[in-house]
C-alpha positions as CSV (number, residue, x, y, z in Angstrom):
1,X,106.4,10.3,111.5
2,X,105.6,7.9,108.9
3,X,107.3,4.9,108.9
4,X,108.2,4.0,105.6
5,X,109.3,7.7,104.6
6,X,111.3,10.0,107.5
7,X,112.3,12.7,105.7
8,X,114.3,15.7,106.9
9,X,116.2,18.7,106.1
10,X,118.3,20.0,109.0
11,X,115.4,18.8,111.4
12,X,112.8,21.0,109.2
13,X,110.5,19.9,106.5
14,X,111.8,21.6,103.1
15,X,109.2,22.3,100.0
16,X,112.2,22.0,97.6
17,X,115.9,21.3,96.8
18,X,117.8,23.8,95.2
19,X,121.2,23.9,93.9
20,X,124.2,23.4,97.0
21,X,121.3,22.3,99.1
22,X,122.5,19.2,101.1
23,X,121.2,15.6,100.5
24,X,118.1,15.3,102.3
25,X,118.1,12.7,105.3
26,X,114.9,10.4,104.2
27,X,114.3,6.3,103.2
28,X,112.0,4.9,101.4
29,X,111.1,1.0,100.2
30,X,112.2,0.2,96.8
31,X,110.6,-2.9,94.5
32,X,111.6,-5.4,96.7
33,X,110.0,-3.9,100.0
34,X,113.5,-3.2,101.2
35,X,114.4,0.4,103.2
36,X,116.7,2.4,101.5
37,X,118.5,5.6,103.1
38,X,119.4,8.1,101.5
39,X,122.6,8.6,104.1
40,X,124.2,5.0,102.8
41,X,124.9,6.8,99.4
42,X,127.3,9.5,100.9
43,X,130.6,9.2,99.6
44,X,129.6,8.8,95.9
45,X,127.7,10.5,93.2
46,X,124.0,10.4,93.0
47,X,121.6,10.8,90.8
48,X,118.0,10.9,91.7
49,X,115.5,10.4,89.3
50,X,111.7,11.3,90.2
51,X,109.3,9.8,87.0
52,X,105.5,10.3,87.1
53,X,104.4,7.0,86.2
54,X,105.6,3.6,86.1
55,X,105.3,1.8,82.5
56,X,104.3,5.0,80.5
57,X,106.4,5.6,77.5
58,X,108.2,9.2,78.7
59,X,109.2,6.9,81.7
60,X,110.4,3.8,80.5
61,X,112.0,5.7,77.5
62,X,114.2,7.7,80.7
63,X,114.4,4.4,82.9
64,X,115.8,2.6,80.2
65,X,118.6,4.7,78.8
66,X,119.5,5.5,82.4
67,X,119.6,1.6,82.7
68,X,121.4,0.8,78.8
69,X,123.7,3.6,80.2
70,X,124.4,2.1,83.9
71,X,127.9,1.1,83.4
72,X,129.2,4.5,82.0
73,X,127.7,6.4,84.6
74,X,129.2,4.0,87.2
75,X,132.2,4.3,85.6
76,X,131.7,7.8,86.2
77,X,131.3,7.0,90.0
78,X,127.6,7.6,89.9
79,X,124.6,5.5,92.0
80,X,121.2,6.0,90.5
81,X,117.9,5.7,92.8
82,X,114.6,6.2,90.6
83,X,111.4,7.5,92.2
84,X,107.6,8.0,91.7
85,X,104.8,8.0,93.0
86,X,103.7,4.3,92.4
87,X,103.5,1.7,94.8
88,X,105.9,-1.3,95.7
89,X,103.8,-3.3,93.4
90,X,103.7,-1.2,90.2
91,X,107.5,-0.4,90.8
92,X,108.2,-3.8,91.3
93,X,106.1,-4.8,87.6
94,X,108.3,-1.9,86.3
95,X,111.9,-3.3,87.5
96,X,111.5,-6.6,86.7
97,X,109.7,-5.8,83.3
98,X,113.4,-4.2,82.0
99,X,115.5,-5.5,84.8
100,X,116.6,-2.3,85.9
101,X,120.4,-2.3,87.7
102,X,119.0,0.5,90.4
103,X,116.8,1.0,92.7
104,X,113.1,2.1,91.9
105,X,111.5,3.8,95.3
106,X,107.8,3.9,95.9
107,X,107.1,7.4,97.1
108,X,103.0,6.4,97.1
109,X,102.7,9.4,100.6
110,X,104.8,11.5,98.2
111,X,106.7,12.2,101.1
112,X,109.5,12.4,99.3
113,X,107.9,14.1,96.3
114,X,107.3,17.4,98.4
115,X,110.7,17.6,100.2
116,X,112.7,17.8,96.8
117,X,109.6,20.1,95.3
118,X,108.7,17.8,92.2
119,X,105.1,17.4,93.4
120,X,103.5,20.2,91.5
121,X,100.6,21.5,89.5
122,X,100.3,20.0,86.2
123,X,98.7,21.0,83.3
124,X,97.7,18.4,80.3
125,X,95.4,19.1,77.7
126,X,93.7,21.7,79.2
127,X,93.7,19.9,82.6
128,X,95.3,20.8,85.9
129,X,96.1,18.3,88.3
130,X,98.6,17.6,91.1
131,X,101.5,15.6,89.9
132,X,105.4,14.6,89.4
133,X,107.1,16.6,87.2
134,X,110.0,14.9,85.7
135,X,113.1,16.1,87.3
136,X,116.6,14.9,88.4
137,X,118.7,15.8,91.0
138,X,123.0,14.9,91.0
139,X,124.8,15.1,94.5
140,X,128.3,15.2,94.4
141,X,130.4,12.9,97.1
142,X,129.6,15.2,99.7
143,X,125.6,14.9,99.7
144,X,125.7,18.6,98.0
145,X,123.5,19.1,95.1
146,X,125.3,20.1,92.2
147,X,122.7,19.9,89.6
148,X,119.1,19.6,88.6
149,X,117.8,18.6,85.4
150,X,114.5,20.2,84.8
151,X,114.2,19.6,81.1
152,X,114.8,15.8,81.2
153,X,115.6,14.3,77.2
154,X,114.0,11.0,78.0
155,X,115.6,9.4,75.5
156,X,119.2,10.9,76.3
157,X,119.0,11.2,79.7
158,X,122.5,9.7,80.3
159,X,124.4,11.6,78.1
160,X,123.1,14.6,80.0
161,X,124.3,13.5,83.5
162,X,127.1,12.2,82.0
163,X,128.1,15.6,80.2
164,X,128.4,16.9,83.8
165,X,131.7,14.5,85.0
């Protein structure tokens, strides 16, 4: 078991989260090389934010109106934990950058990635590659997942978690 990502789902690996599924049991480091779990955010909302890439526009577009957006969606009762790919360093470059009031995890095994089923076959420009496809997940108090946003308005991402209270 890797270290810096132990991931499971009812002591089974999962290849996706789906709608009612429970909060899967995993930590990763966020930009300041601290261990987050994903158990210490039962009791509240969550939203979980996977990005492909770390200071592209799409990205910081989402990022930041999640971030200009923070204290309506705490209001709201929600916790926001952003993840990609990247590694400690580029997610660290990316918080500080914009000063972002959440967590940013670096999910560089893509560990986490696989278990929520965002790591998936891209296509761009005629290309196909492995990648993140922008998605986010909201768990209720519970741990239960009571949405997923597939078709992520980068630029009004907030107002369509927040639509949701």
């Amino acid at each position: 078991i890797n270290s810096i990502a132990y991931i499971c789902f009812n002591n089974k690996k999962m290849s996706e989260i789906k709608l009612n599924d429970k909060l899967p049991v995993f930590s990763g480091v966020n930009q300041d090389g601290k261990v987050i779990y994903s158990q210490d955010f039962l009791g509240e909302k969550l939203v979980i934010f996977f990005y492909p890439k770390a200071n592209t526009p799409g990205c910081t577009a989402e990022a930041c109106n999640l971030s200009d957006n923070y204290h309506l969606l705490k209001k709201e009762g929600y916790e926001i934990l952003g993840i990609s790919v990247d590694n400690i360093e580029k997610q660290k470059k990316f918080h500080d950058k914009y000063s972002f009031p959440y967590d940013l995890i670096a999910d560089d095994n893509k560990e986490i990635s696989r278990i929520f089923g965002v790591w998936k076959k891209k296509k761009f420009m005629g290309r196909e590659f492995m990648g993140v496809v922008r998605t986010t997940f909201v768990f209720d108090e519970e741990g239960i997942c009571k949405e997923i946003i597939e078709n992520v308005k980068t630029k009004e991402h907030a107002t369509q978690i927040l639509v949701l209270s």
